[in-house]
SERO-4910 file (N, C-alpha, C, O; in steps of 0.05 Angstrom, whole numbers):
BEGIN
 pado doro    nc1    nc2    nc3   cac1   cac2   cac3    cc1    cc2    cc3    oc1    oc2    oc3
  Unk    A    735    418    194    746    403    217    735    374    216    712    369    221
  Unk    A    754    354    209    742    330    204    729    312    240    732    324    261
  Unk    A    720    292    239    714    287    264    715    259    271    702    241    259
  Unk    A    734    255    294    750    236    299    742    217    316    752    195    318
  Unk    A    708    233    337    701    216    355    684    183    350    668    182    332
  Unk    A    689    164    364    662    144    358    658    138    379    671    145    399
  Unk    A    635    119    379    619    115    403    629     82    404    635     66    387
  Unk    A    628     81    427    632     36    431    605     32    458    600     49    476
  Unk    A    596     17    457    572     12    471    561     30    491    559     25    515
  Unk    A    554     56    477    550     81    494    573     98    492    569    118    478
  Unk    A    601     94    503    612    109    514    636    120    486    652    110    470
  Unk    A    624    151    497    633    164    467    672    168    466    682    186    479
  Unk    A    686    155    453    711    161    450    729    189    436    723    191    412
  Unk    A    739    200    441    745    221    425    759    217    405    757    235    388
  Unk    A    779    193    398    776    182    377    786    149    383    789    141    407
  Unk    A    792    133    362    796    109    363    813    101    370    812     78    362
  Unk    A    838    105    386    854    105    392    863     85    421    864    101    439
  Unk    A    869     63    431    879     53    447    891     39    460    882     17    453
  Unk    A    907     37    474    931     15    476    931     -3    485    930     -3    510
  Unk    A    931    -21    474    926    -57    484    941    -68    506    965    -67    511
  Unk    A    919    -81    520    925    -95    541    957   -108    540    964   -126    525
  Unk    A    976    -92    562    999   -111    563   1022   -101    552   1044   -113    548
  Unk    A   1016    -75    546   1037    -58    521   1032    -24    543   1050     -6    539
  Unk    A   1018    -20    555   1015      3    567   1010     -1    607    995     15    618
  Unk    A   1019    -15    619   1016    -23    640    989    -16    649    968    -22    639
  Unk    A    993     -4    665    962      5    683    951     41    675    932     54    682
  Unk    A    976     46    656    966     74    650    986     94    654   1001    104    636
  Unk    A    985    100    682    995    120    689   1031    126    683   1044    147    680
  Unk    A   1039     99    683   1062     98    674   1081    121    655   1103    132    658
  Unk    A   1049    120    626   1069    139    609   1064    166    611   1077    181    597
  Unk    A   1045    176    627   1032    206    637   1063    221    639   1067    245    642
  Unk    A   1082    204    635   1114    231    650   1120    233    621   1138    248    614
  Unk    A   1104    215    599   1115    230    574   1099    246    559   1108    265    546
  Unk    A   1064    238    558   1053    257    548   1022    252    566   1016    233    581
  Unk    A   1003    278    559    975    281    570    969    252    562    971    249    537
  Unk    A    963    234    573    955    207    561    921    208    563    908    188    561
  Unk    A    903    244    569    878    241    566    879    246    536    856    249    528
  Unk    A    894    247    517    882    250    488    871    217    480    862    210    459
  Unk    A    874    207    496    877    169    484    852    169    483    840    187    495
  Unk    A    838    150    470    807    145    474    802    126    492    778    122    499
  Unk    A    819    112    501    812     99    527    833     80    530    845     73    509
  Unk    A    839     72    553    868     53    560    858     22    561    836     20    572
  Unk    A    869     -3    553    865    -23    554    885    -32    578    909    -35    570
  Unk    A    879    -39    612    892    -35    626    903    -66    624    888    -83    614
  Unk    A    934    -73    637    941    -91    646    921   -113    650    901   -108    663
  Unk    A    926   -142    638    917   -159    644    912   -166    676    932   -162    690
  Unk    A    895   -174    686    889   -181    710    881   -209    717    861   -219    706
  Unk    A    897   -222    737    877   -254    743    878   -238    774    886   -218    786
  Unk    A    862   -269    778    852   -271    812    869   -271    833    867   -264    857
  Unk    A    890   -281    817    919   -284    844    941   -274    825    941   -275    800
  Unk    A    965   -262    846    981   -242    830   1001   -262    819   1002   -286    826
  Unk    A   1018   -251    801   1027   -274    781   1050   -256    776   1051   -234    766
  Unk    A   1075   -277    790   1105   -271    774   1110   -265    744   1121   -245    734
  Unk    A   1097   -290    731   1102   -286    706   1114   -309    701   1119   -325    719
  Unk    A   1121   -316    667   1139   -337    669   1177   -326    678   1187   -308    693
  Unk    A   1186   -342    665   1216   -346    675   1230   -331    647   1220   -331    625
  Unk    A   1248   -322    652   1266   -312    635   1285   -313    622   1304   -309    638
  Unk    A   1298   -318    588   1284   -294    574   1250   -287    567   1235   -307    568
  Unk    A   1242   -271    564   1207   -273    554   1198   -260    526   1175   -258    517
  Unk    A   1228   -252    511   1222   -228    493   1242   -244    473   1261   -257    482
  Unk    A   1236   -242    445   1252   -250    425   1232   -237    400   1209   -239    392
  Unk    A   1260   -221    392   1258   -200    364   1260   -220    347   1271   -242    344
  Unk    A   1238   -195    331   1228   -211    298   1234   -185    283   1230   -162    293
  Unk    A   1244   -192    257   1244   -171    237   1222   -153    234   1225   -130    225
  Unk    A   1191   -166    244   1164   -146    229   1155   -141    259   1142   -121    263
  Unk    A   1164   -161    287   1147   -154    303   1174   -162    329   1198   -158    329
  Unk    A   1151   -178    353   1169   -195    371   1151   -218    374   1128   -224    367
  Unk    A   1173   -232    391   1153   -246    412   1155   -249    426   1179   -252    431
  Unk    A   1135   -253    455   1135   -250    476   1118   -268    496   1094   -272    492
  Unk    A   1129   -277    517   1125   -304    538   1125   -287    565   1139   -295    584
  Unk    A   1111   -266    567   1113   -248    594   1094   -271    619   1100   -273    643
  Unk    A   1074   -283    608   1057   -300    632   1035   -287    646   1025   -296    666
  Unk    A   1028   -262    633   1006   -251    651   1021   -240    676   1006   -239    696
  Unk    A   1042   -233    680   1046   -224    706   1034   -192    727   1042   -169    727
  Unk    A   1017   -201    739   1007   -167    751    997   -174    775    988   -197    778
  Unk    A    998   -159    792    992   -151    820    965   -170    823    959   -174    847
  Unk    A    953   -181    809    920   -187    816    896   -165    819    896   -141    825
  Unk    A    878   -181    813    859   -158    803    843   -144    838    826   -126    836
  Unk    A    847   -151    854    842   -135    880    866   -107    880    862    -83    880
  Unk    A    888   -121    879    910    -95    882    906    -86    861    908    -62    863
  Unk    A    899    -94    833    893    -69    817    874    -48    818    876    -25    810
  Unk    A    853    -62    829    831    -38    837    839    -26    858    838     -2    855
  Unk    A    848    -34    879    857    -13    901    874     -1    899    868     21    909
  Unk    A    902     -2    889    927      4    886    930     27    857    928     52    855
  Unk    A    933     10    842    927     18    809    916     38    798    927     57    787
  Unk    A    877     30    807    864     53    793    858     69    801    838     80    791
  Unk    A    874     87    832    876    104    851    898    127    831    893    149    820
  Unk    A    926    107    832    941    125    815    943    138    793    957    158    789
  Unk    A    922    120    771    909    117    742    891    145    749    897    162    732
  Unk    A    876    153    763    851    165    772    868    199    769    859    218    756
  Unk    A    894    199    785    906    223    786    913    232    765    921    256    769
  Unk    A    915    223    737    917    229    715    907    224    689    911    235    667
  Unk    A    890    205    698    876    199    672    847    199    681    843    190    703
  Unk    A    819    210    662    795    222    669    767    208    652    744    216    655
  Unk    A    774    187    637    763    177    619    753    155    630    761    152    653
  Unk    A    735    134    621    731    106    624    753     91    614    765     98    594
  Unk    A    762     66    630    790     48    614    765     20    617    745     11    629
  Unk    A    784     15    599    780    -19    594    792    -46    611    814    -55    606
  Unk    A    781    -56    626    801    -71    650    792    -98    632    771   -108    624
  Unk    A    820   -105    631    826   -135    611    826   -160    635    827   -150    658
  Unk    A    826   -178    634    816   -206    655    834   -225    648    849   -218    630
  Unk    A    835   -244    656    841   -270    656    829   -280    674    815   -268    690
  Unk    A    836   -313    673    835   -333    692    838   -361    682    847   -362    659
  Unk    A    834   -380    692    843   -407    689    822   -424    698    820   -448    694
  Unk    A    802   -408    712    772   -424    706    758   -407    711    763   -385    721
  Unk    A    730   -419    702    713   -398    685    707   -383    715    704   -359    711
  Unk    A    705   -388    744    699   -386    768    715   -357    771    709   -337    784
  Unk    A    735   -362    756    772   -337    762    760   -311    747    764   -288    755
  Unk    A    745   -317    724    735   -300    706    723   -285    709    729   -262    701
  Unk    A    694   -291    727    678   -288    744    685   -273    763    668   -256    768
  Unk    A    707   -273    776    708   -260    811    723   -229    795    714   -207    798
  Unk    A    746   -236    781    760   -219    764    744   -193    752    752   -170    751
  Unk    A    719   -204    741    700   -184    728    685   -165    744    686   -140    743
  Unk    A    665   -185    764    658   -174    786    664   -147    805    650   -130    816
  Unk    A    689   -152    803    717   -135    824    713   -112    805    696    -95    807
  Unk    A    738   -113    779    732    -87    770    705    -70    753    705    -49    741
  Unk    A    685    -90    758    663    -73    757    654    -56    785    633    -46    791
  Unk    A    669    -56    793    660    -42    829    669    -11    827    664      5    844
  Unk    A    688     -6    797    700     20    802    680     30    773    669     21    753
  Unk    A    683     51    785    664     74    767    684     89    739    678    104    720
  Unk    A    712     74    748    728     81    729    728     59    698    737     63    675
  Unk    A    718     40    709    717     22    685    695     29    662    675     43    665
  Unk    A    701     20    646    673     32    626    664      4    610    643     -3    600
  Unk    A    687     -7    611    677    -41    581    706    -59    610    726    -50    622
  Unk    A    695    -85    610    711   -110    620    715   -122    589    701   -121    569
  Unk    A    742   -132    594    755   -144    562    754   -173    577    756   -175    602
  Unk    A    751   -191    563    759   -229    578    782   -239    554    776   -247    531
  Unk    A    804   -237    564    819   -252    548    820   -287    555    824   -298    577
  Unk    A    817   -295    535    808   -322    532    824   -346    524    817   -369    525
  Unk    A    850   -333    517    868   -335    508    890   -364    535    909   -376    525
  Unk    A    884   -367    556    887   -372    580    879   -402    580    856   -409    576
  Unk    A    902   -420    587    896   -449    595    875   -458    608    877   -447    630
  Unk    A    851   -473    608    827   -489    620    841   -504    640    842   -528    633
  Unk    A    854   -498    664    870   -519    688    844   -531    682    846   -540    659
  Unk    A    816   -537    692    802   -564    697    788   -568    673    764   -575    674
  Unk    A    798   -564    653    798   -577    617    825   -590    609    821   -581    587
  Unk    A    837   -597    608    857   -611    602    892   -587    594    915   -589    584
  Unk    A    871   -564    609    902   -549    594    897   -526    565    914   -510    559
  Unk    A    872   -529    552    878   -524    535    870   -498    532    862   -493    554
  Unk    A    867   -474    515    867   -451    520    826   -445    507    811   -450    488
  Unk    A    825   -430    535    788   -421    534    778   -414    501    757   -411    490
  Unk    A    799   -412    495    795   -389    470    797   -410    440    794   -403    417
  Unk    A    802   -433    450    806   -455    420    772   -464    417    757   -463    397
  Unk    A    767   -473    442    738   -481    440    713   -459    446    712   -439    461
  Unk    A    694   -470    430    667   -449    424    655   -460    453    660   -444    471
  Unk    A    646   -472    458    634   -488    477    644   -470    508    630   -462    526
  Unk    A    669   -468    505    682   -453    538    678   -424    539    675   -408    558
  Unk    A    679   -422    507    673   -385    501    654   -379    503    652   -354    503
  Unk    A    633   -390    505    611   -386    506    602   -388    540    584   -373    550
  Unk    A    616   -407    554    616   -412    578    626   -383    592    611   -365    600
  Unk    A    647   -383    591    667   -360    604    653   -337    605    651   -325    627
  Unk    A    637   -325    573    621   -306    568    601   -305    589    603   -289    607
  Unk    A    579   -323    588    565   -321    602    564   -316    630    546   -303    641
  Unk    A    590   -330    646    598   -325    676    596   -293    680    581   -280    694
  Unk    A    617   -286    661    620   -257    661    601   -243    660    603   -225    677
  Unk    A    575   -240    643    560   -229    628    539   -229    661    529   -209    670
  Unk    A    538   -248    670    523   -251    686    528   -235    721    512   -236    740
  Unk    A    550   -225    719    559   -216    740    569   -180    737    569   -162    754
  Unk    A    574   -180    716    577   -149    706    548   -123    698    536   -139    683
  Unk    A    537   -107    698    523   -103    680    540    -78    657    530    -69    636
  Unk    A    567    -73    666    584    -61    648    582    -85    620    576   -109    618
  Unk    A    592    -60    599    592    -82    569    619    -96    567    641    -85    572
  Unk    A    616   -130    557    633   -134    560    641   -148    532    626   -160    517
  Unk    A    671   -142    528    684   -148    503    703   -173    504    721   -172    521
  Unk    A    702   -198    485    711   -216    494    734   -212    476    726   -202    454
  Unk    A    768   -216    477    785   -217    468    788   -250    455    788   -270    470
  Unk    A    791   -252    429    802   -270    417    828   -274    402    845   -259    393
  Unk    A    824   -310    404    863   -318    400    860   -320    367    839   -330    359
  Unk    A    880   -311    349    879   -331    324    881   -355    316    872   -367    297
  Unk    A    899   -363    337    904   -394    338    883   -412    338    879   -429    355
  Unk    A    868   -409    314    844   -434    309    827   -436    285    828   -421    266
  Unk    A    814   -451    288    811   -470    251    791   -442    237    791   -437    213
  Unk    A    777   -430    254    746   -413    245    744   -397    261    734   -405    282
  Unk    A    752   -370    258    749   -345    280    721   -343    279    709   -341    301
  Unk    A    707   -342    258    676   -338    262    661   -362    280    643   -357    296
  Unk    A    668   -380    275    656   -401    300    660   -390    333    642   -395    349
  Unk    A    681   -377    339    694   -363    358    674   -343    365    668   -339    388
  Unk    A    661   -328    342    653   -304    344    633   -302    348    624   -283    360
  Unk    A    618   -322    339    584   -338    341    583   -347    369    561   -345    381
  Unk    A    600   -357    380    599   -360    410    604   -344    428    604   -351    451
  Unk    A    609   -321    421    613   -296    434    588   -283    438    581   -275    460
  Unk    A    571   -279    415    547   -267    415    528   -287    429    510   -279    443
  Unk    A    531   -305    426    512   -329    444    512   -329    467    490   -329    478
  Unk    A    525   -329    477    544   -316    506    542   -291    518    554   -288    539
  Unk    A    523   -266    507    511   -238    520    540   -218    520    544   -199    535
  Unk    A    562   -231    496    580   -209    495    573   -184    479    564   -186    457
  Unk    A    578   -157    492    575   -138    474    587   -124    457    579   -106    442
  Unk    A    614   -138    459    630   -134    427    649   -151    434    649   -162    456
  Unk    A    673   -158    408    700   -164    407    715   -154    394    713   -143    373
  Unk    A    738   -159    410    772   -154    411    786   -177    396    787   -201    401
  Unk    A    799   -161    372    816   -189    358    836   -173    333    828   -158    315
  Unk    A    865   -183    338    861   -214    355    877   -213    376    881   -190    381
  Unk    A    887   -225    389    907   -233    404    938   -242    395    946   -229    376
  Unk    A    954   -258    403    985   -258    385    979   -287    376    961   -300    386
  Unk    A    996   -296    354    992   -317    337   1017   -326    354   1034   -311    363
  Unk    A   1015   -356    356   1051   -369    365   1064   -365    349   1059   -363    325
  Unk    A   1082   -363    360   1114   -363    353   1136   -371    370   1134   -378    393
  Unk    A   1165   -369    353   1187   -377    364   1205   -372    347   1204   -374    322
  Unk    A   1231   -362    366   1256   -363    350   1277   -381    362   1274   -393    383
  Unk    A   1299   -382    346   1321   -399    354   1351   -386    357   1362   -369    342
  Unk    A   1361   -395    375   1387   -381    378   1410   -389    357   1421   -408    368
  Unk    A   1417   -386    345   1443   -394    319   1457   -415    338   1460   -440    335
  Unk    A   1468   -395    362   1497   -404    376   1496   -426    396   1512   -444    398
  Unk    A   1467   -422    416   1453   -441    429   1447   -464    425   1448   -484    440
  Unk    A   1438   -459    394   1413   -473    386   1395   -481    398   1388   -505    400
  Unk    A   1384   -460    409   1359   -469    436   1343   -446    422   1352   -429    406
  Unk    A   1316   -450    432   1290   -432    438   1302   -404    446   1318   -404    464
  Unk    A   1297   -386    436   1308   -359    450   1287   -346    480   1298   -332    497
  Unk    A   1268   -351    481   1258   -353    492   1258   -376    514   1270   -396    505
  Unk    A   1247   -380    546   1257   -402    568   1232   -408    555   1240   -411    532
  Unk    A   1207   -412    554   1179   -421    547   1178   -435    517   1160   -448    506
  Unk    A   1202   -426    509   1209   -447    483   1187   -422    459   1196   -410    439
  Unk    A   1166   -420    467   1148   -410    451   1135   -382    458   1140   -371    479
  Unk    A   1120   -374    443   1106   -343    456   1085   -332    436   1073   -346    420
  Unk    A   1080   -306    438   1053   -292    426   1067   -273    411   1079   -254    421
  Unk    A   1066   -280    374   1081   -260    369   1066   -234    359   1042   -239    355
  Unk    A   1070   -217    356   1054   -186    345   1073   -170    324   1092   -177    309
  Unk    A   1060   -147    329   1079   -129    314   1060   -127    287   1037   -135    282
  Unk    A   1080   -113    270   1066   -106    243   1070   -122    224   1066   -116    200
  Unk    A   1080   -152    233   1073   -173    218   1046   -184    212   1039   -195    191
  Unk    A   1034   -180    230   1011   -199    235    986   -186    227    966   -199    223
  Unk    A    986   -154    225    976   -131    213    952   -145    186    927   -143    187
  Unk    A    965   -156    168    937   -175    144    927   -190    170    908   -181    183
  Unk    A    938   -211    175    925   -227    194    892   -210    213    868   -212    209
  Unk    A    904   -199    228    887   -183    245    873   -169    227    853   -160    238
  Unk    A    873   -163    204    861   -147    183    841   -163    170    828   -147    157
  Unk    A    833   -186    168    832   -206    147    805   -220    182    783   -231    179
  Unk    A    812   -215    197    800   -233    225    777   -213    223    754   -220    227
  Unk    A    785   -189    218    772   -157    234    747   -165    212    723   -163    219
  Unk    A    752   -171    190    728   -163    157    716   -184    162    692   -182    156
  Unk    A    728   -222    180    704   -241    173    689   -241    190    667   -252    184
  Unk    A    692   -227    221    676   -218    244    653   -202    246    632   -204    259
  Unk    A    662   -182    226    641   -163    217    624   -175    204    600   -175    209
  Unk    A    637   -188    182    610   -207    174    591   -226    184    573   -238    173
  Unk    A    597   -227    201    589   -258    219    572   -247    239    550   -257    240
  Unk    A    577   -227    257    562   -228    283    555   -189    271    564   -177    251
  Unk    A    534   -181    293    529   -151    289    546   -137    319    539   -114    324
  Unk    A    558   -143    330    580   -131    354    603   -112    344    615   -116    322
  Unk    A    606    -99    354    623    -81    351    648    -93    361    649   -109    380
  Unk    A    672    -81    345    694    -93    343    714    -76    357    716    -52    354
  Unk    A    730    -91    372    760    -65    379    783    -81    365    792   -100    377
  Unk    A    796    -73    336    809    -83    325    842    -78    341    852    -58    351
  Unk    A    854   -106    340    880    -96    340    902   -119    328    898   -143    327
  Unk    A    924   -105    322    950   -135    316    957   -113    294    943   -106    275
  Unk    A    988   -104    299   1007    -95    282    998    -69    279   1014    -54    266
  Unk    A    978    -58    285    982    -23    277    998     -9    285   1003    -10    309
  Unk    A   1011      8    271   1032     21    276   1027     54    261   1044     71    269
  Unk    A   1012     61    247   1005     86    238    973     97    236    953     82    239
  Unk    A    972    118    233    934    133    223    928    115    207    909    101    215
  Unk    A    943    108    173    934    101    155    922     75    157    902     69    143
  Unk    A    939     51    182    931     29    184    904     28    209    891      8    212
  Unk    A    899     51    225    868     46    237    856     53    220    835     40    220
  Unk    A    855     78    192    837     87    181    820     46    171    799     36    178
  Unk    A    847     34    153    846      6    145    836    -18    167    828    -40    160
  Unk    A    837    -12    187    829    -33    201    799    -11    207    785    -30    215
  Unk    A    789      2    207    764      8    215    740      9    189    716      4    189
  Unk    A    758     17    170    746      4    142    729    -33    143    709    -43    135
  Unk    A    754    -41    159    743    -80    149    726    -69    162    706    -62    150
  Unk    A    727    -66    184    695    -75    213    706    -61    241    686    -56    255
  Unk    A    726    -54    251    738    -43    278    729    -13    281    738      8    270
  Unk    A    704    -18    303    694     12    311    714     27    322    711     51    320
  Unk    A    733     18    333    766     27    352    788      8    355    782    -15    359
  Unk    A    806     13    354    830     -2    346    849     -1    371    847     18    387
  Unk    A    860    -14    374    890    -20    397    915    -18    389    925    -27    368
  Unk    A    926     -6    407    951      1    386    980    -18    423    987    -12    446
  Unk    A    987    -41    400   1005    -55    422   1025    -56    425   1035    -41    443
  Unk    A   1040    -71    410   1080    -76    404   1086    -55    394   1110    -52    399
  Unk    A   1075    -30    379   1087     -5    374   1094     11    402   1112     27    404
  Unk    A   1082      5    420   1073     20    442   1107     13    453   1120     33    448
  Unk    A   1124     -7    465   1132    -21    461   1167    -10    454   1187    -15    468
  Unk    A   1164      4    432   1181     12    408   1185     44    413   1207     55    412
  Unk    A   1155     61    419   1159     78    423   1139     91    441   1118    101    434
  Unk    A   1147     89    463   1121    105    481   1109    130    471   1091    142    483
  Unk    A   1119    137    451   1100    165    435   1076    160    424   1056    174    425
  Unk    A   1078    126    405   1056    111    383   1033    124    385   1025    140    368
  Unk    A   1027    121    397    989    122    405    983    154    398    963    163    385
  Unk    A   1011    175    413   1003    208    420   1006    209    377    988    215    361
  Unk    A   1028    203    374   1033    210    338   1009    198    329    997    214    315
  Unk    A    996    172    331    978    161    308    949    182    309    937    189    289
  Unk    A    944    188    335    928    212    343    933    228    332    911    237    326
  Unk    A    950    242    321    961    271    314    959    273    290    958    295    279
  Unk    A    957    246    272    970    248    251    931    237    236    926    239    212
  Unk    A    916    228    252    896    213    241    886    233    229    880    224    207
  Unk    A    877    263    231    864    283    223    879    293    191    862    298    173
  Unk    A    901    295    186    911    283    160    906    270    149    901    273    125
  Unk    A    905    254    160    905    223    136    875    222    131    869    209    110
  Unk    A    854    233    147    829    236    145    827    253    110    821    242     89
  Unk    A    833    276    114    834    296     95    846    283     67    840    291     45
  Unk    A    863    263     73    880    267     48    865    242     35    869    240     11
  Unk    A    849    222     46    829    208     40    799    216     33    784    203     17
  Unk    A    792    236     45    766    250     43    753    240     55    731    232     46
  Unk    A    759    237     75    737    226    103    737    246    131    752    248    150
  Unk    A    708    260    124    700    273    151    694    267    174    693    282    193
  Unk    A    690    243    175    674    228    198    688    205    206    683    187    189
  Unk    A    707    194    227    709    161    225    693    149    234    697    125    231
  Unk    A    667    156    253    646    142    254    630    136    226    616    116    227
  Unk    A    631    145    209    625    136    183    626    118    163    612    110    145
  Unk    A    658    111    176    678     88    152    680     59    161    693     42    149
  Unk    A    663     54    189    672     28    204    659     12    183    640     21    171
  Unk    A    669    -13    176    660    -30    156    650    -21    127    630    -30    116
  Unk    A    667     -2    117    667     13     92    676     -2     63    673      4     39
  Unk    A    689    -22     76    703    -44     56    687    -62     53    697    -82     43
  Unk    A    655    -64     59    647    -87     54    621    -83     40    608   -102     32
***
């Protein structure tokens, strides 16, 4: 019987398995299609401080390998998610989840973290970083080392849950990124996040998308996120939650090889609300047919 569980800062997973922030709502959603306790833990809906429409619409534009997508962070806010949310989440799902963050100053980050550290249901706060600096000029927390390191610390300082900082690709040196993460009292990272993108309408000839631009994923970006996962591991000693383009067993066995103690499974989710239950089902195969007893064993096996 090969064995599928690993551990992420204490808390033991039954296997690596989980669905990224933004691809699985708050959880409970897909419980009407399968036990969603086989998952190793849920990466819940992004959360800011104040509840958020979203942008304007269209928000979604297909790509051959993936999509892209201009959704805006839209969710209830992170008060109604703890009260509302992880009430309903609670009636069906039994595990620790991952409550993902935003904000727009480091202050938003802060109150955001705080909050869902109040429930006993959280187990790791994610900071996506990924999110415009309003009193920086606009530009996103996640380009500069200097804010990542800032942001980190707010957080770090207000939680004593572990916290995992989500990073963007969009920049010159992910390891500079990553070095400021650890400087910052983060206890692991999440990477990556979606690379820009855009498509164009033939007939329009406009942006297919209203935001002109967006975050693309999918199993394009799969090297990318693969290639981020191996220079991270090298760089910092944090434990990793790999994600971008997985879509099968064979590609977490490969992303947990570079450096990813647990993996996210997003835009498949997306495609097929089954993803996550099959790549589970199927990981104990692909284990065997590789000759690997253990996947706590293989994390950074490629290096």
């Amino acid at each position: 019987m090969v064995k599928t569980a690993v551990e992420l800062c204490g808390i033991k997973l039954d296997n690596p398995v989980i669905p990224a922030s933004g691809t699985f709502g708050f959880g409970y959603e897909f419980a009407e299609f399968y036990d969603i306790n086989i998952l190793g833990s849920i990466s819940l809906k992004g959360s800011t401080k104040e509840a958020r429409f979203g942008n304007p619409t269209p928000r979604i534009a297909e790509c051959p390998a993936g999509l892209i997508n201009s959704v805006g962070l839209q969710n209830p806010g992170i008060d109604e998610a703890v009260n509302k949310e992880y009430p309903l989440l609670a009636k069906v799902y039994k595990k620790p989840v991952i409550q993902n963050i935003s904000g727009f100053s480091v202050e938003e980050f802060a109150y955001c973290a705080a909050k869902a550290s109040e429930s006993d249901m959280v187990g790791i706060i994610e900071v996506n970083v990924s999110c415009p600096n309003v009193h920086g000029g606009g530009a996103a927390f996640g380009t500069d080392p200097d804010r990542i390191y800032e942001v980190t610390r707010a957080v770090r300082e207000v939680t004593s849950k572990p916290v995992f900082v989500k990073l963007s690709p969009n920049v010159t040196d992910i390891k500079i990124m990553a070095k400021a993460c650890a400087a910052g009292g983060a206890d692991g990272i999440t990477l990556i996040n979606t690379l820009s993108g855009m498509r164009i309408d033939l007939k329009t000839r406009k942006p297919v998308v209203k935001m002109k631009a967006g975050g693309y994923s999918g199993a394009g970006v799969f090297p990318i996120a693969l290639k981020m996962v191996y220079d991270v591991y090298e760089t910092v000693t944090l434990p990793i939650m790999g994600v971008g383009g997985i879509t099968s067993a064979r590609d977490v066995v490969e992303m947990m090889l570079a450096g990813a103690t647990a993996v996210q499974i997003g835009t498949a989710n997306l495609i097929d609300p089954y993803a996550c239950k099959t790549i589970i089902e199927q990981l104990p195969s692909v284990m065997e047919s590789y000759k690997i007893d253990d996947l706590s064993k293989i994390i950074g096996g490629a290096h």
